[in-house]
N, CA, C, O and CB atoms as a CASP TS submission, in Angstrom:
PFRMAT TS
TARGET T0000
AUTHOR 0000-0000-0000
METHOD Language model
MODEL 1
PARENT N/A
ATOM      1  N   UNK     1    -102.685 -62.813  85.857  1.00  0.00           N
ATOM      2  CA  UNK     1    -103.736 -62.912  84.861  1.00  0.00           C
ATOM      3  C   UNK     1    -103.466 -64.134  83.980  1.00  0.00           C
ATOM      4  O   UNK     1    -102.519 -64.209  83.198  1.00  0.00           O
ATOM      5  CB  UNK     1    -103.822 -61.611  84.006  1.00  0.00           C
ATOM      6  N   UNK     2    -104.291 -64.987  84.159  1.00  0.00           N
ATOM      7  CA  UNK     2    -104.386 -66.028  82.544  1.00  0.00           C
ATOM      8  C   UNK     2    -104.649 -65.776  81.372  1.00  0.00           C
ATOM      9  O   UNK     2    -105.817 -65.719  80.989  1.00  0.00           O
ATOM     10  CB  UNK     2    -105.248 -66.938  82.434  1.00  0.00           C
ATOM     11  N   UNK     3    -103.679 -65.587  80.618  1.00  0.00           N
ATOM     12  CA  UNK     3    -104.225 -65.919  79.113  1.00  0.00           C
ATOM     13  C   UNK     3    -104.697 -66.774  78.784  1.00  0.00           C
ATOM     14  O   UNK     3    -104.165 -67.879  78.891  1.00  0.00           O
ATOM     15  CB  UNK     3    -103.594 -65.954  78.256  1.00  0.00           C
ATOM     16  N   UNK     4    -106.109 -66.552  78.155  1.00  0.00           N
ATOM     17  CA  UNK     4    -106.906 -67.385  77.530  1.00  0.00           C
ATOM     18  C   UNK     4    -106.646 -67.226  76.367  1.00  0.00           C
ATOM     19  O   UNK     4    -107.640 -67.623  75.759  1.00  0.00           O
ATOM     20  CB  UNK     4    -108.121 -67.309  77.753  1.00  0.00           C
ATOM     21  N   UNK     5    -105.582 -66.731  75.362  1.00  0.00           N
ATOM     22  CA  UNK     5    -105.852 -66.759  73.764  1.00  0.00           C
ATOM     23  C   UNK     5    -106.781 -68.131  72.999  1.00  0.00           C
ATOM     24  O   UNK     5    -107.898 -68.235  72.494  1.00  0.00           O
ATOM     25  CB  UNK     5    -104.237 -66.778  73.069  1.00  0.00           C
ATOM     26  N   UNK     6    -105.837 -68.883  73.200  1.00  0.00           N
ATOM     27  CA  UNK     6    -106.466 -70.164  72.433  1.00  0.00           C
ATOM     28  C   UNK     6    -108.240 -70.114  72.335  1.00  0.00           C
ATOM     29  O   UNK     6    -108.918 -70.223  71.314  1.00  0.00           O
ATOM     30  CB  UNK     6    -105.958 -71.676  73.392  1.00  0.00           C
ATOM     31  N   UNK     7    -108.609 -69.956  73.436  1.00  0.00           N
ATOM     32  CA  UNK     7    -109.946 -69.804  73.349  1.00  0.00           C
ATOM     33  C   UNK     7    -110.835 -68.947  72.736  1.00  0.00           C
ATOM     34  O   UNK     7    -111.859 -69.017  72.055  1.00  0.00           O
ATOM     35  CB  UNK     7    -110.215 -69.749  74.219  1.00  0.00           C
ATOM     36  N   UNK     8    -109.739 -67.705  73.438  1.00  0.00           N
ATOM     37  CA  UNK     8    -110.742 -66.163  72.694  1.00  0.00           C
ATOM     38  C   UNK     8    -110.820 -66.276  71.402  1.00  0.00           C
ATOM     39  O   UNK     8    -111.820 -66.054  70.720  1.00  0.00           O
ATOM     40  CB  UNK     8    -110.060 -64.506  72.835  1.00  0.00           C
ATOM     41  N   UNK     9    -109.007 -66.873  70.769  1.00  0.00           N
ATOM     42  CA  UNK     9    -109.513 -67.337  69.483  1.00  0.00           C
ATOM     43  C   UNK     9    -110.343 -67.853  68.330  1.00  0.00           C
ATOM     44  O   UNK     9    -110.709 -67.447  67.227  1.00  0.00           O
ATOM     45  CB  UNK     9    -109.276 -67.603  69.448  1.00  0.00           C
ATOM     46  N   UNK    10    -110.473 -68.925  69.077  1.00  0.00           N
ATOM     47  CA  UNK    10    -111.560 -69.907  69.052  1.00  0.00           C
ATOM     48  C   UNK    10    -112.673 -69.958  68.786  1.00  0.00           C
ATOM     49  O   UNK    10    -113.304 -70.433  67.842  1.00  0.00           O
ATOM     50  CB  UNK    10    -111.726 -70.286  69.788  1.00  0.00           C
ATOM     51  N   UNK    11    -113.062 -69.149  70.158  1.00  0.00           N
ATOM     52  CA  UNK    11    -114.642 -68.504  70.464  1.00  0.00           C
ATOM     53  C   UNK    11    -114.394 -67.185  69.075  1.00  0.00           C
ATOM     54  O   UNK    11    -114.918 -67.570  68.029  1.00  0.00           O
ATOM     55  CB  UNK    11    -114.915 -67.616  72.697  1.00  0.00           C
ATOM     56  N   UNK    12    -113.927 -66.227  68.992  1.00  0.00           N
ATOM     57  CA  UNK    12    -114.094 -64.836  68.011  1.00  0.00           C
ATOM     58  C   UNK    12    -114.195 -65.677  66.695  1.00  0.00           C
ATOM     59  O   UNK    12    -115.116 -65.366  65.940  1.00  0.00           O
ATOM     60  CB  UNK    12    -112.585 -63.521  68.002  1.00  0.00           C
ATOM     61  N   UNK    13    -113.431 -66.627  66.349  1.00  0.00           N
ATOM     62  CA  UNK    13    -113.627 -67.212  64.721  1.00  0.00           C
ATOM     63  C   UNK    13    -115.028 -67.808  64.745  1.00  0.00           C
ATOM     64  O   UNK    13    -115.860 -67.457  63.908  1.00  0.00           O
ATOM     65  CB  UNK    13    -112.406 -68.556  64.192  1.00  0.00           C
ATOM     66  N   UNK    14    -115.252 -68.534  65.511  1.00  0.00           N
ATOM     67  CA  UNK    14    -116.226 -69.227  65.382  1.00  0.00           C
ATOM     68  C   UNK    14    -117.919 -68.445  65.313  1.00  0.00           C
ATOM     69  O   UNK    14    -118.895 -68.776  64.639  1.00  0.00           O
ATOM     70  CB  UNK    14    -115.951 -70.133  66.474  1.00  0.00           C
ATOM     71  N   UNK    15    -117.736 -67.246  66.363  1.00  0.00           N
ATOM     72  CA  UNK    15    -118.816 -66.338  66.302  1.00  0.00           C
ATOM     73  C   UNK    15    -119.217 -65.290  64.733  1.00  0.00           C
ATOM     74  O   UNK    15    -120.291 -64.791  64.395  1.00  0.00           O
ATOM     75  CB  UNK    15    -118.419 -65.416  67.562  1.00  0.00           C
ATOM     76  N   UNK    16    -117.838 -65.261  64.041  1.00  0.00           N
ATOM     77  CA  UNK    16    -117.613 -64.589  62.359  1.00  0.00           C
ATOM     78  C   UNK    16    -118.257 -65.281  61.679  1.00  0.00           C
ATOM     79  O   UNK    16    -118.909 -64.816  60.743  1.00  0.00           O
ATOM     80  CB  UNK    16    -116.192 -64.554  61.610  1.00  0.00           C
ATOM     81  N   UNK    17    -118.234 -66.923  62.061  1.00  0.00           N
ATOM     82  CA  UNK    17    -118.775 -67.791  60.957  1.00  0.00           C
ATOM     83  C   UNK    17    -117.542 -67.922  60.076  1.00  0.00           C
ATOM     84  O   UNK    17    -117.599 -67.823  58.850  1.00  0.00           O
ATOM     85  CB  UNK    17    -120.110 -67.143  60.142  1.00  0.00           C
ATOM     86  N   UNK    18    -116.270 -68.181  60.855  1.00  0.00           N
ATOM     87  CA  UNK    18    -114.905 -68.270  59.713  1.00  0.00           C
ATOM     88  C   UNK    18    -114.340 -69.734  60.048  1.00  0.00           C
ATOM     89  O   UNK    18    -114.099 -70.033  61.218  1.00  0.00           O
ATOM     90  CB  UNK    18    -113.445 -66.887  60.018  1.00  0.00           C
ATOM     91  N   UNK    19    -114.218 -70.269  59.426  1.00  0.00           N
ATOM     92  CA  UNK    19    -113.064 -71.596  59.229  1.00  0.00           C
ATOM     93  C   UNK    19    -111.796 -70.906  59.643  1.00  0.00           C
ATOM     94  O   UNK    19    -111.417 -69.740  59.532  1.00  0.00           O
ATOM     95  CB  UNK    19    -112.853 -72.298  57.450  1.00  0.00           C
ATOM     96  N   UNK    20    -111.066 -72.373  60.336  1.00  0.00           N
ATOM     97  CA  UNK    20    -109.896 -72.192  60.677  1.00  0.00           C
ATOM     98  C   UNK    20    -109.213 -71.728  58.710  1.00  0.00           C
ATOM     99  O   UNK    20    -108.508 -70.725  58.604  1.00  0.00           O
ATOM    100  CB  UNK    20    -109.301 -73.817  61.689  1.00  0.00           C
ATOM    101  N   UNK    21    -109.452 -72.331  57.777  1.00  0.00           N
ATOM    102  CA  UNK    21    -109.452 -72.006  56.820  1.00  0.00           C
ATOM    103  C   UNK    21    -109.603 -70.685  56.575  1.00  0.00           C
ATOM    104  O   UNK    21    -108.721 -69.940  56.148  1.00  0.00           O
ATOM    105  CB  UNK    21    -110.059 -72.619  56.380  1.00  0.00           C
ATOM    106  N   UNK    22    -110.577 -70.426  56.809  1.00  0.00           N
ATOM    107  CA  UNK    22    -110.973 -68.820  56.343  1.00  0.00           C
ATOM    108  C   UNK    22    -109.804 -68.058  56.936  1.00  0.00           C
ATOM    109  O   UNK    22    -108.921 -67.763  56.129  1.00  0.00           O
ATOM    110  CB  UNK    22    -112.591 -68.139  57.029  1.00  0.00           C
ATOM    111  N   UNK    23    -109.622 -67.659  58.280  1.00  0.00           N
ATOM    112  CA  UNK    23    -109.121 -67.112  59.045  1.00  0.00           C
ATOM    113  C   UNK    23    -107.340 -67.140  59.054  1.00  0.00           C
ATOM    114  O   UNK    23    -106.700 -66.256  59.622  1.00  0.00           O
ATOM    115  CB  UNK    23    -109.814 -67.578  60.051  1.00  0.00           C
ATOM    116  N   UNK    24    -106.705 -68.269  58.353  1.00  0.00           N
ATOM    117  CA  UNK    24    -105.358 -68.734  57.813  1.00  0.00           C
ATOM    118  C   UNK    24    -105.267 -67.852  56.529  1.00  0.00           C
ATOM    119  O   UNK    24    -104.217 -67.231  56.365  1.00  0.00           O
ATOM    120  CB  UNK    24    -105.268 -70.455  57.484  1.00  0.00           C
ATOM    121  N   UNK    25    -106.297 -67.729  55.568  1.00  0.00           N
ATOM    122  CA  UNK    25    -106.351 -66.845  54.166  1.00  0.00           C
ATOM    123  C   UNK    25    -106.121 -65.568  54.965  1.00  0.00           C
ATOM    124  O   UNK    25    -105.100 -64.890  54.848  1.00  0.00           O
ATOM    125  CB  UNK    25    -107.960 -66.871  53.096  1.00  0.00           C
ATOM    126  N   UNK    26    -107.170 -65.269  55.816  1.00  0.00           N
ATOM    127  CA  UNK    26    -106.650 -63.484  55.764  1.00  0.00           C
ATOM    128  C   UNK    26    -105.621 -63.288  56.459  1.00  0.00           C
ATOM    129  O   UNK    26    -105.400 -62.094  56.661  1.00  0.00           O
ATOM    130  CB  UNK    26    -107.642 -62.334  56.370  1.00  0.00           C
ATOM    131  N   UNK    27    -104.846 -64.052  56.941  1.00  0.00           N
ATOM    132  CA  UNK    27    -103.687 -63.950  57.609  1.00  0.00           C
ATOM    133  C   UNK    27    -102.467 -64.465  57.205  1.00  0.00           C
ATOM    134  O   UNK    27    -101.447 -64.748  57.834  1.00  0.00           O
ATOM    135  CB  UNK    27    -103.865 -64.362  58.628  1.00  0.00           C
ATOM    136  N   UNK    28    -102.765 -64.532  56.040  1.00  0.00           N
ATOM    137  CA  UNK    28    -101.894 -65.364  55.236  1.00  0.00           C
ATOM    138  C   UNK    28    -100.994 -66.245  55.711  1.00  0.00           C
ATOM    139  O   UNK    28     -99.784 -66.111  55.528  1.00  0.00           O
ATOM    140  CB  UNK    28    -101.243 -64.698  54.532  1.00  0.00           C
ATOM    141  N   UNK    29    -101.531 -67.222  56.365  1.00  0.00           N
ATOM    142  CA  UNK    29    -100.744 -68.447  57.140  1.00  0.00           C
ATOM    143  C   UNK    29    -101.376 -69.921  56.682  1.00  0.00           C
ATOM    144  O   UNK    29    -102.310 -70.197  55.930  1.00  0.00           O
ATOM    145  CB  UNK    29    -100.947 -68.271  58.953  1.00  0.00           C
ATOM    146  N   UNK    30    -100.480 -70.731  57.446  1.00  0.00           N
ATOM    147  CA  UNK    30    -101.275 -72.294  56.667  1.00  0.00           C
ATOM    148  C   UNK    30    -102.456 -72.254  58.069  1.00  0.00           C
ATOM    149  O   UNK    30    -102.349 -71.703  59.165  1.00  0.00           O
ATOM    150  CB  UNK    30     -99.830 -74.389  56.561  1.00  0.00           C
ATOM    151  N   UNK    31    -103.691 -73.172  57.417  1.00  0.00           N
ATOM    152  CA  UNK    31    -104.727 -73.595  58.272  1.00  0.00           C
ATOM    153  C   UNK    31    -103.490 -74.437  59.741  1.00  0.00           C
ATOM    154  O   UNK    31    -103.349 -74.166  60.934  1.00  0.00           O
ATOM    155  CB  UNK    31    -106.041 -74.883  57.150  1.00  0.00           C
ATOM    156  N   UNK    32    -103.213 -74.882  59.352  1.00  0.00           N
ATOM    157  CA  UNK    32    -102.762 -75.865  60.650  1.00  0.00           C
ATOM    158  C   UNK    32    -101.616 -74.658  61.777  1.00  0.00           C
ATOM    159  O   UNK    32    -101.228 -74.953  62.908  1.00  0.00           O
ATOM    160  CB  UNK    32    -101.568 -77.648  59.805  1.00  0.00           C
ATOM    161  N   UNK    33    -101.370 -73.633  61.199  1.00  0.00           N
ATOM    162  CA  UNK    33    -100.654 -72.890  62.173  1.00  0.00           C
ATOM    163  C   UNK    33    -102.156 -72.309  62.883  1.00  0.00           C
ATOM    164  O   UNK    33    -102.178 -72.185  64.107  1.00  0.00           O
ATOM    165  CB  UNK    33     -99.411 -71.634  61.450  1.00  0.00           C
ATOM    166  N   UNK    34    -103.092 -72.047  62.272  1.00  0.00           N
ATOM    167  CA  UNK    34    -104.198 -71.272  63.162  1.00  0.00           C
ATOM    168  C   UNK    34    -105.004 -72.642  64.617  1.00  0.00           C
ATOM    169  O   UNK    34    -105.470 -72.486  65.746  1.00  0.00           O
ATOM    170  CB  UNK    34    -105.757 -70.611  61.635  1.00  0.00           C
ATOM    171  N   UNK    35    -104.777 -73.826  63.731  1.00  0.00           N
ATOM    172  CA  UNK    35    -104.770 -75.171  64.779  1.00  0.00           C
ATOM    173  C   UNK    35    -104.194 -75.178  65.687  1.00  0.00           C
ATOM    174  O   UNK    35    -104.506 -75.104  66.876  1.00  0.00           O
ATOM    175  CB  UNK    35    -104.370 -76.277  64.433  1.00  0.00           C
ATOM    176  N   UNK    36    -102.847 -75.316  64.924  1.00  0.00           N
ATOM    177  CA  UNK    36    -101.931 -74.489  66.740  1.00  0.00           C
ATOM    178  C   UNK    36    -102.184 -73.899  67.725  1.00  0.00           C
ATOM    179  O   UNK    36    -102.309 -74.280  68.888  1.00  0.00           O
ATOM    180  CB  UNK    36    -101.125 -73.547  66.802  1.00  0.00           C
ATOM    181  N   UNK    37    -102.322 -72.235  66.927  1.00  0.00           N
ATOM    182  CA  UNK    37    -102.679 -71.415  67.918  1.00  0.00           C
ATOM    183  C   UNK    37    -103.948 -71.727  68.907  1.00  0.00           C
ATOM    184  O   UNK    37    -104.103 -71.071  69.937  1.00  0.00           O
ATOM    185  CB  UNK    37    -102.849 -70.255  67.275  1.00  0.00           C
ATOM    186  N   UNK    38    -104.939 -72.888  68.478  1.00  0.00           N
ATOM    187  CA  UNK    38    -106.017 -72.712  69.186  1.00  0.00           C
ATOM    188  C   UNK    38    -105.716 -74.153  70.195  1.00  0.00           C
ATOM    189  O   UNK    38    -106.435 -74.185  71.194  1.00  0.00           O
ATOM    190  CB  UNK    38    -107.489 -72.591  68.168  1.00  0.00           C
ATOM    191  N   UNK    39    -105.039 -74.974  70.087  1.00  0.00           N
ATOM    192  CA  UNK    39    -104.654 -75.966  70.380  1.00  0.00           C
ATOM    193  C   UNK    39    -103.793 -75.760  71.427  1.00  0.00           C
ATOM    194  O   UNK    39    -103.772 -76.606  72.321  1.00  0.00           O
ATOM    195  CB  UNK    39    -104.260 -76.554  69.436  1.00  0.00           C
ATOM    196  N   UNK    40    -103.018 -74.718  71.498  1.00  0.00           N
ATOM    197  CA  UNK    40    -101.929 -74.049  72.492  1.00  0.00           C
ATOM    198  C   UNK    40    -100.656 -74.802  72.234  1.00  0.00           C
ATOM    199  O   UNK    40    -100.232 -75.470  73.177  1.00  0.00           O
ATOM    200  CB  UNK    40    -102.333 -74.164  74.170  1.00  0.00           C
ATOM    201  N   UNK    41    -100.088 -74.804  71.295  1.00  0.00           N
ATOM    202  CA  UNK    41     -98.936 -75.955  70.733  1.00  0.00           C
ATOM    203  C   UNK    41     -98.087 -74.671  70.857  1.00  0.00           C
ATOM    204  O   UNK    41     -97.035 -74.599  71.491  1.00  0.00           O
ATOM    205  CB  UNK    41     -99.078 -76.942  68.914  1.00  0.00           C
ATOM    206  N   UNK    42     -98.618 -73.763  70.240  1.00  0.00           N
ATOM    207  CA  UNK    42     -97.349 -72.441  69.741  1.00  0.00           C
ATOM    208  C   UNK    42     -98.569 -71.071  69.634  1.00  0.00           C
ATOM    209  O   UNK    42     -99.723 -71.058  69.205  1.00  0.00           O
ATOM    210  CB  UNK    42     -96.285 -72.864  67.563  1.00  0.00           C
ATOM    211  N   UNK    43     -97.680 -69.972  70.248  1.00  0.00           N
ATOM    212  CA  UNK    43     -98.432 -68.573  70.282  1.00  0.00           C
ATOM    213  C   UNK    43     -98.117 -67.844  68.658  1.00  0.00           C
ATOM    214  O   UNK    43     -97.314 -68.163  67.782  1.00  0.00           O
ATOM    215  CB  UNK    43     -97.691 -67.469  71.755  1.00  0.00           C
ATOM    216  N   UNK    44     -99.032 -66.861  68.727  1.00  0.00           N
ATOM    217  CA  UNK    44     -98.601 -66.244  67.158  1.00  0.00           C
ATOM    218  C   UNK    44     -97.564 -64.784  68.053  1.00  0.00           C
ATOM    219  O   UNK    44     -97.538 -64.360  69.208  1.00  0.00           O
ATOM    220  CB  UNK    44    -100.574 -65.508  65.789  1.00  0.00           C
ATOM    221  N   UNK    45     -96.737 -64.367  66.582  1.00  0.00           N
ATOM    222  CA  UNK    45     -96.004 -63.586  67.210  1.00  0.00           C
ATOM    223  C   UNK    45     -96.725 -62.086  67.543  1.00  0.00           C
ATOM    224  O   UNK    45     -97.926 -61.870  67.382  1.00  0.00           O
ATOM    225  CB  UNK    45     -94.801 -63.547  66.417  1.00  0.00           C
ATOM    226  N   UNK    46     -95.983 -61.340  67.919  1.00  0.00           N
ATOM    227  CA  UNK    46     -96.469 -59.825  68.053  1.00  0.00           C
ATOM    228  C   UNK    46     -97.149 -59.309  66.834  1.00  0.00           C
ATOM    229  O   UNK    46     -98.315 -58.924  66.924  1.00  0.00           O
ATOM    230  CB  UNK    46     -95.261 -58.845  68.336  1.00  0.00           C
ATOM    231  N   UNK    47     -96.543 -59.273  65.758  1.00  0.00           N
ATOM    232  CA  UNK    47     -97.195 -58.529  64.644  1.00  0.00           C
ATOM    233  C   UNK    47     -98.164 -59.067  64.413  1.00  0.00           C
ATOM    234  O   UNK    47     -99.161 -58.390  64.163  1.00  0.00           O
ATOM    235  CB  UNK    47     -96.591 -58.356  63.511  1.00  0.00           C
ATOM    236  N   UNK    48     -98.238 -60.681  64.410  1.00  0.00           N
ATOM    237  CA  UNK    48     -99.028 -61.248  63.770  1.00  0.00           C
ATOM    238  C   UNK    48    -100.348 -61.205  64.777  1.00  0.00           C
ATOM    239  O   UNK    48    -101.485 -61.447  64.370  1.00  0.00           O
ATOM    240  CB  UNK    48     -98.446 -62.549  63.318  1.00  0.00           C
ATOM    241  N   UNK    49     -99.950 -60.775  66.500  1.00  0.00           N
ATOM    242  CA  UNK    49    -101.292 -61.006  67.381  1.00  0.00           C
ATOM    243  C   UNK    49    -102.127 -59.999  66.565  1.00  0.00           C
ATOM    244  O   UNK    49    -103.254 -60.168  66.100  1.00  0.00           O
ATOM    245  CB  UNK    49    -101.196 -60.614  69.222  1.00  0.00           C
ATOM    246  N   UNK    50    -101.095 -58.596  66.468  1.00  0.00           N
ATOM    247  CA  UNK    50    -101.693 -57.499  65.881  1.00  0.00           C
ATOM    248  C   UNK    50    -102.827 -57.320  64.480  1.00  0.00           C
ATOM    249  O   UNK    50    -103.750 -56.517  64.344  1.00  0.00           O
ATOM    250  CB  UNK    50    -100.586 -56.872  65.644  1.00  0.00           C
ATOM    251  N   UNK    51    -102.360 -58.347  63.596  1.00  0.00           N
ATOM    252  CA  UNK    51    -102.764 -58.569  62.201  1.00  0.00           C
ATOM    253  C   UNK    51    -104.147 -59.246  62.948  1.00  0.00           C
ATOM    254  O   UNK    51    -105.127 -58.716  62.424  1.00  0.00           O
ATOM    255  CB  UNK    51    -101.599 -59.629  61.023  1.00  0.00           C
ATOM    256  N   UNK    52    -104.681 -60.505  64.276  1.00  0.00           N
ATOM    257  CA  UNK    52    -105.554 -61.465  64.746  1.00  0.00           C
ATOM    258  C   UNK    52    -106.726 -59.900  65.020  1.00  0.00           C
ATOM    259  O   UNK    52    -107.809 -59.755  64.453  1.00  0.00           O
ATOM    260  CB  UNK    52    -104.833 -62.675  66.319  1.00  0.00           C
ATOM    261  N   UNK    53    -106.088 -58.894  66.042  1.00  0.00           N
ATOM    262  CA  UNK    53    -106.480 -58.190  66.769  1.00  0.00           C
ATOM    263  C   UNK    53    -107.562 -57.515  65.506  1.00  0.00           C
ATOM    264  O   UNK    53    -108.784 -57.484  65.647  1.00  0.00           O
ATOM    265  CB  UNK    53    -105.315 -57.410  67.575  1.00  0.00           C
ATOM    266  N   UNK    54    -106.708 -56.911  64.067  1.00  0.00           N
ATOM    267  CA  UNK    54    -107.361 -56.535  63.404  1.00  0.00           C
ATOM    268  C   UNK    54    -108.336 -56.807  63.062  1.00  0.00           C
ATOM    269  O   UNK    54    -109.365 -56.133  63.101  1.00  0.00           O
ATOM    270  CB  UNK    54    -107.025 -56.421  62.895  1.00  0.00           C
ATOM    271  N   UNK    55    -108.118 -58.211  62.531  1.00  0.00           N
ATOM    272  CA  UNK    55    -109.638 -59.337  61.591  1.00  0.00           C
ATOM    273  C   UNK    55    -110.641 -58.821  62.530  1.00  0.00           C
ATOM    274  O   UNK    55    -111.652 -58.295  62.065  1.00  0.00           O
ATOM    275  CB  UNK    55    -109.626 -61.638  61.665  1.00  0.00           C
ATOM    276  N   UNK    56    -110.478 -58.911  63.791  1.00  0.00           N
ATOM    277  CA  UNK    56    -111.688 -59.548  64.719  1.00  0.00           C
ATOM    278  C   UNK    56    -111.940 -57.848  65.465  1.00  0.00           C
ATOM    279  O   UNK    56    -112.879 -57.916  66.257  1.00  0.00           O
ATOM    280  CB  UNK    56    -111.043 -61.218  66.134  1.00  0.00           C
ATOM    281  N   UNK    57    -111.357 -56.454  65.394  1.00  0.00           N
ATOM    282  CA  UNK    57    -111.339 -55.346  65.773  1.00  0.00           C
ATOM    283  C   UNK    57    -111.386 -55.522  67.190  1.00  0.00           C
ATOM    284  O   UNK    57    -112.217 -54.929  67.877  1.00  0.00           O
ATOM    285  CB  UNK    57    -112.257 -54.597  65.195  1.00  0.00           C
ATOM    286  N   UNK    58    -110.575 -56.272  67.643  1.00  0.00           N
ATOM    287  CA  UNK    58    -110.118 -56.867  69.200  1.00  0.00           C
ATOM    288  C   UNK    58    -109.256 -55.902  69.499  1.00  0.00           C
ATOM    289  O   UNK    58    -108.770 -55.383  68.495  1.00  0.00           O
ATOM    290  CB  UNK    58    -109.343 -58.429  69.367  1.00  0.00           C
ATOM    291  N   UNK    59    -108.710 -55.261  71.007  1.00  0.00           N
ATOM    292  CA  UNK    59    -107.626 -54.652  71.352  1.00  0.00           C
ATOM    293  C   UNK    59    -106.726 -56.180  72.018  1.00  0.00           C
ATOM    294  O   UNK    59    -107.182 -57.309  72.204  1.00  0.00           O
ATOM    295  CB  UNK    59    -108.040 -53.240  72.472  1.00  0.00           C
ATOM    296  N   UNK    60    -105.850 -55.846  72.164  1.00  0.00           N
ATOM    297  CA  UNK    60    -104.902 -56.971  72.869  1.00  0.00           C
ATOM    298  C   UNK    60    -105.524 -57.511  74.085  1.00  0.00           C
ATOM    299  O   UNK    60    -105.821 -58.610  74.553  1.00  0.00           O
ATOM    300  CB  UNK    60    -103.453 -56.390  73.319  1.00  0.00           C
ATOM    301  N   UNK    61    -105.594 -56.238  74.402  1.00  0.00           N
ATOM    302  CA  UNK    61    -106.316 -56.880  76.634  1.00  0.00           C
ATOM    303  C   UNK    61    -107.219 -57.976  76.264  1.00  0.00           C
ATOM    304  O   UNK    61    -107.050 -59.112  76.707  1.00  0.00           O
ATOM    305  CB  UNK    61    -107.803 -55.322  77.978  1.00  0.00           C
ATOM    306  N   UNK    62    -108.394 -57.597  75.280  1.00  0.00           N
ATOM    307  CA  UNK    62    -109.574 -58.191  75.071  1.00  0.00           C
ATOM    308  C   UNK    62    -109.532 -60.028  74.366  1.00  0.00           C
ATOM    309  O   UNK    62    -110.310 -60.969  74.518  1.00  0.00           O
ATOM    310  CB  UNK    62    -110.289 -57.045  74.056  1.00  0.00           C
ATOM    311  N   UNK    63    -108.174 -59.874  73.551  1.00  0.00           N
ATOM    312  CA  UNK    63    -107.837 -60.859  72.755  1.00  0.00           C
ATOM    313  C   UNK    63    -106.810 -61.859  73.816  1.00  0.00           C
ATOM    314  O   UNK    63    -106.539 -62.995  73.426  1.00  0.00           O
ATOM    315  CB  UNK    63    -107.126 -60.193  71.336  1.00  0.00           C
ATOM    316  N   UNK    64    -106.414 -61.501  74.801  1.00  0.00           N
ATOM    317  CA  UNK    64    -105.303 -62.288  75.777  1.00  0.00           C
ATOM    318  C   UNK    64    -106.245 -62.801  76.539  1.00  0.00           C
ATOM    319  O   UNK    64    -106.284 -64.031  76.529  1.00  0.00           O
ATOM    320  CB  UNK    64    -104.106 -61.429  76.683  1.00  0.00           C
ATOM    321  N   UNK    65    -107.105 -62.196  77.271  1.00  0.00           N
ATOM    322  CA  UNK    65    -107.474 -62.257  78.793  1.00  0.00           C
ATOM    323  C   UNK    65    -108.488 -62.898  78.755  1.00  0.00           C
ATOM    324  O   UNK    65    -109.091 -63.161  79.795  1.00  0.00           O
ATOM    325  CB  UNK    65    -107.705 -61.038  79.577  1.00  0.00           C
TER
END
């Protein structure tokens, strides 16, 4: 299976109507780590996929794949 995060990412913020900005506030991270993540430089960790999964009421399968 491919993970697509970067994208699903991507695509789910962008469909909220959230800034990489926005989306760094409720996750309390800097904007440029959420760049990352969508950029594929660096993955977020477990808790934190968990905290992504929340914002967006994603399960994991849905948020990886």
């Amino acid at each position: 299976m491919e993970i697509k995060f970067k994208e699903n990412l991507r695509s789910l913020r962008i469909s909220k109507k959230m800034s990489q900005k926005d989306l760094a506030n409720l996750l309390n991270v800097d904007q440029r780590t959420v760049s990352a993540w969508e950029k594929g430089v660096c993955e977020p960790s477990f808790s934190m996929l968990y905290k992504i999964c929340k914002v967006f009421d994603e399960d994991f399968n849905d948020i990886l794949s």
